[in-house]
Every structure is written in C-alpha cells, then in structure tokens.
N, C-alpha and C positions, 0 to 999 in steps of 0.2 A: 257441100257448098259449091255451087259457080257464082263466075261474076261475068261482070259484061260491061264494057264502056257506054256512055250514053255521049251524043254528043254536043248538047247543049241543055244543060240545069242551070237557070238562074244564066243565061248566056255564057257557062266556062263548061269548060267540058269535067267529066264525071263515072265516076263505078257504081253500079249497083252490084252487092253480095246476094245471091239469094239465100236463105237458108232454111232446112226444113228442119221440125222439130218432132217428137212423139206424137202418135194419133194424129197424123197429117197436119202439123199445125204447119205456116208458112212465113215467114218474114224476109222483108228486102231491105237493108240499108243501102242509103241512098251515100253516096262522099263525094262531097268535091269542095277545091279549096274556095274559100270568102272571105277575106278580108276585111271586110265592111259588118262589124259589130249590128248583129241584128237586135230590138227590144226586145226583151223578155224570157230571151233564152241565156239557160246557163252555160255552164261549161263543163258539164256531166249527164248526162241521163238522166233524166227526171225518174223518182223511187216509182211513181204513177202514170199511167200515160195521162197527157192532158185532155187527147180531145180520143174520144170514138163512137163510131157510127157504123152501121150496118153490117155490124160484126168484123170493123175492123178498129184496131186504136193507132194511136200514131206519136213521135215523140218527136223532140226537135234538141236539137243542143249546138256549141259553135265555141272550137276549143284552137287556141295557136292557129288562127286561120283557118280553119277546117270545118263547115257545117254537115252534119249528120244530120237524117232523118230515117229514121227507125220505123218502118209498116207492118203493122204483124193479122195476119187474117187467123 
C-alpha cells in the first residue's frame, strides 16, 4: 500500500491509499474530511458497489465527517 496527498478534493485537501490486490487488481481510496452531509450516502460501505463502468466500480460513503470513495479497477 502507498498514499499520497492530493491537494484539492471537493476544495479540502486529501490522501489517496492506493492498493493492490491478487491477479493485479488495483484500488485507491480517496479520504478527506466533509462536513456537509452529502444525499444518498451512508455511513458504511455499501455491500455493492453502486455505480461501474469500463471495468471499473466505485463506492461512496461519509462517516463523522469524513467522505470515502473507494475506486477498484
């Protein structure tokens, strides 16, 4: 696993984890903190991802001020 700062997500600054899995799989969570209750999102990892596309999915959640977004190719 590495990470790395980003410096504007959502205008706050931010880490992305990368991380890699068996048979080269790849995923990067994204963290930075939010405040601001977004619609629709829980406050756990969804069991599914919601959305994916071109072979990639993607999750979203937003826990104690803190939004996650989970990329997994």
């Amino acid at each position: 696993m590495t990470w790395r700062e980003i410096a504007s997500l959502l205008d706050r600054p931010a880490v992305a984890y990368e991380l890699s899995g068996k048979a080269g799989s790849r995923a990067t969570l994204f963290v930075v903190r939010y405040d601001r209750p977004l619609a629709g999102l829980g406050n756990a990892p969804p069991g599914k991802p919601p959305w994916a596309t071109g072979g990639r999915a993607a999750a979203a959640w937003q826990d104690a001020g803190v939004l996650y977004v989970l990329v997994v190719e």
